[in-house]
C-alpha positions as protocol buffer text, in pm:
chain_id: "A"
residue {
  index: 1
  type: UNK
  ca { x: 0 y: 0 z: 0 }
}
residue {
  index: 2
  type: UNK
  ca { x: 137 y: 335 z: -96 }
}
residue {
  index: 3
  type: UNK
  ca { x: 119 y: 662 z: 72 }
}
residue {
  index: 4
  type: UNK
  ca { x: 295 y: 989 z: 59 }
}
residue {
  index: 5
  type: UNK
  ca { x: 589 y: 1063 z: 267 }
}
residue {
  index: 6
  type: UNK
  ca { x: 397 y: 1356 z: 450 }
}
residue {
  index: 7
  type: UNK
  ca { x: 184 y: 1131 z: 610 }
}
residue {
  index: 8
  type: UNK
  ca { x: 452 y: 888 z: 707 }
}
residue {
  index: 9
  type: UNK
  ca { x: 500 y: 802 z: 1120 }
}
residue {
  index: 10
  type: UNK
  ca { x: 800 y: 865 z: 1320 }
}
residue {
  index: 11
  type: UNK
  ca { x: 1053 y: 584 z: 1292 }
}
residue {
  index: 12
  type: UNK
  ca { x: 916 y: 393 z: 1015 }
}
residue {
  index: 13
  type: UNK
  ca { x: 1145 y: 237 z: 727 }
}
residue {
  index: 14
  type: UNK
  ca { x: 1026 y: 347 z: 380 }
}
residue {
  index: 15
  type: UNK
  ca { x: 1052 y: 234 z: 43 }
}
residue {
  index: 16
  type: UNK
  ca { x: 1032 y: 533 z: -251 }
}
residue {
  index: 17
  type: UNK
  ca { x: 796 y: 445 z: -502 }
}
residue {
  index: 18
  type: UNK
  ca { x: 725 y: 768 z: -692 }
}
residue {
  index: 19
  type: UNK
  ca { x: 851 y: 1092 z: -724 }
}
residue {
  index: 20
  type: UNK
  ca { x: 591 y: 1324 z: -848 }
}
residue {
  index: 21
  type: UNK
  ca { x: 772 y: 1599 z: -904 }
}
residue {
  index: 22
  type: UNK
  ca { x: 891 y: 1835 z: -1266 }
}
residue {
  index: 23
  type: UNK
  ca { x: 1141 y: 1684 z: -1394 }
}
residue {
  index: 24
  type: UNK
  ca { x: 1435 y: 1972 z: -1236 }
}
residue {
  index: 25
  type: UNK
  ca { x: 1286 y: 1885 z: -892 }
}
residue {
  index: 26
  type: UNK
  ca { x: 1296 y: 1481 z: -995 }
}
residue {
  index: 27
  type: UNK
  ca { x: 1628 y: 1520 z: -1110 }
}
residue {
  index: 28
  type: UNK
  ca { x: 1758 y: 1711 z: -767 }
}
residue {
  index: 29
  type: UNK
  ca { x: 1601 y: 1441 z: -537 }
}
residue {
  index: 30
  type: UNK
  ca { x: 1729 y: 1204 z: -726 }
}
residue {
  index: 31
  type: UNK
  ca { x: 2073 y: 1330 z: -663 }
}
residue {
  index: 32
  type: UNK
  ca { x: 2002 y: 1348 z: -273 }
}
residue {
  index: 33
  type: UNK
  ca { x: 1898 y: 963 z: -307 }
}
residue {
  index: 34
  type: UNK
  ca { x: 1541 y: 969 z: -354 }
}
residue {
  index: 35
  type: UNK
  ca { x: 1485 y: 703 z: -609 }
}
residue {
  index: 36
  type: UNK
  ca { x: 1211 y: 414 z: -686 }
}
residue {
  index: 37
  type: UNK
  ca { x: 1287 y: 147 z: -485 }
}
residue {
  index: 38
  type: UNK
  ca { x: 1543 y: 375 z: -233 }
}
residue {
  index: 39
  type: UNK
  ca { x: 1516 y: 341 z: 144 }
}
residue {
  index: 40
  type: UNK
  ca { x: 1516 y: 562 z: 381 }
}
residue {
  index: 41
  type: UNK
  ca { x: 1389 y: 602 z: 752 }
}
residue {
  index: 42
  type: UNK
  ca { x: 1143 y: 897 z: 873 }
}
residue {
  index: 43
  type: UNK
  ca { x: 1307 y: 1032 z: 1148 }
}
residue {
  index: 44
  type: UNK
  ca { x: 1129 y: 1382 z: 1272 }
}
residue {
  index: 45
  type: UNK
  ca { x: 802 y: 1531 z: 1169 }
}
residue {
  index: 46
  type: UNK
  ca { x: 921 y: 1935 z: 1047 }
}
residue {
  index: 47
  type: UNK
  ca { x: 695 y: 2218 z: 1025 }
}
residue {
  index: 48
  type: UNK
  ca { x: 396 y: 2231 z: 815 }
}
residue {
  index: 49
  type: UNK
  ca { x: 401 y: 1898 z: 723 }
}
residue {
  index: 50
  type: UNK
  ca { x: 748 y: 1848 z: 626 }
}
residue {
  index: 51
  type: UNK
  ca { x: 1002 y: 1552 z: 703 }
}
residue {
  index: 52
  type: UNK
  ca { x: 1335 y: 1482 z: 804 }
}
residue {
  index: 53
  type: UNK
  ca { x: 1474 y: 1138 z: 650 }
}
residue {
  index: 54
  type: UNK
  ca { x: 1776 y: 959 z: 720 }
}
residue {
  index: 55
  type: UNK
  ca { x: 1962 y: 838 z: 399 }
}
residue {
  index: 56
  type: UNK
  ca { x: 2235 y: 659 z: 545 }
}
residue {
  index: 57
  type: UNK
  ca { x: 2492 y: 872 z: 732 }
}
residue {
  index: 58
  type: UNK
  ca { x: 2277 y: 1152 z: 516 }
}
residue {
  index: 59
  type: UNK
  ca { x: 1972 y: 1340 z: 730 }
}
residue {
  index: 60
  type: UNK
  ca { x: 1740 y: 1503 z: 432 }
}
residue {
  index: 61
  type: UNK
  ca { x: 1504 y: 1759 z: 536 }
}
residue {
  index: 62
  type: UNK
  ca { x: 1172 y: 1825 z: 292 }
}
residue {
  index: 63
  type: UNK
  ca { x: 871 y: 2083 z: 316 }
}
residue {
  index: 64
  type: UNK
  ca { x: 525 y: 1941 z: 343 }
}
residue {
  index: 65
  type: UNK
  ca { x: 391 y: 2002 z: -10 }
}
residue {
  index: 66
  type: UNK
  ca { x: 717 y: 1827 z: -110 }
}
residue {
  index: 67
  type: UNK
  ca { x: 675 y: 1527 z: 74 }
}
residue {
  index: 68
  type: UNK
  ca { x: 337 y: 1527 z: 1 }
}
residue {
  index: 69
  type: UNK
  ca { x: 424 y: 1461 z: -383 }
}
residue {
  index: 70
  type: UNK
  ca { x: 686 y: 1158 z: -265 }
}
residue {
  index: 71
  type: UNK
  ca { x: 476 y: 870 z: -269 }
}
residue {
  index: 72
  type: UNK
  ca { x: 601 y: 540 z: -70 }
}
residue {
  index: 73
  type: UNK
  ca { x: 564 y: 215 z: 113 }
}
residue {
  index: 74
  type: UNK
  ca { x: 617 y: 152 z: 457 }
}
residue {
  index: 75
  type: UNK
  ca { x: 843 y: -127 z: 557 }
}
């Protein structure tokens, strides 16, 4: 079942399955590791909506409508 990163617990291990995003902002997350099939663990609830996800050593930080457009499973 697929949701969108905004909506995402604390804590929880997540798969990417869609970025749905223009193709500049695709092309940016992609370089920060968000790619189909990526994980990546939700580790603080931000502002607005927004999420902080750890990406390996890597903590990425995202704005709500962002996130909202990030759609992924929960492992």
């Amino acid at each position: 079942m697929t949701d969108s990163l905004r909506t995402c617990p604390l804590g929880v291990e997540i798969e990417i399955c869609k970025v749905d995003l223009t193709l500049r902002n695709r092309f940016r997350l992609n370089e920060l590791g968000f790619r189909e099939h990526e994980r990546m663990r939700v580790i603080q609830k931000a502002g607005f909506g927004g999420r902080v996800v750890a990406h390996g050593s890597e903590r990425i930080a995202l704005d709500g409508a962002t996130a909202k457009r990030i759609l992924v499973e929960v492992r």
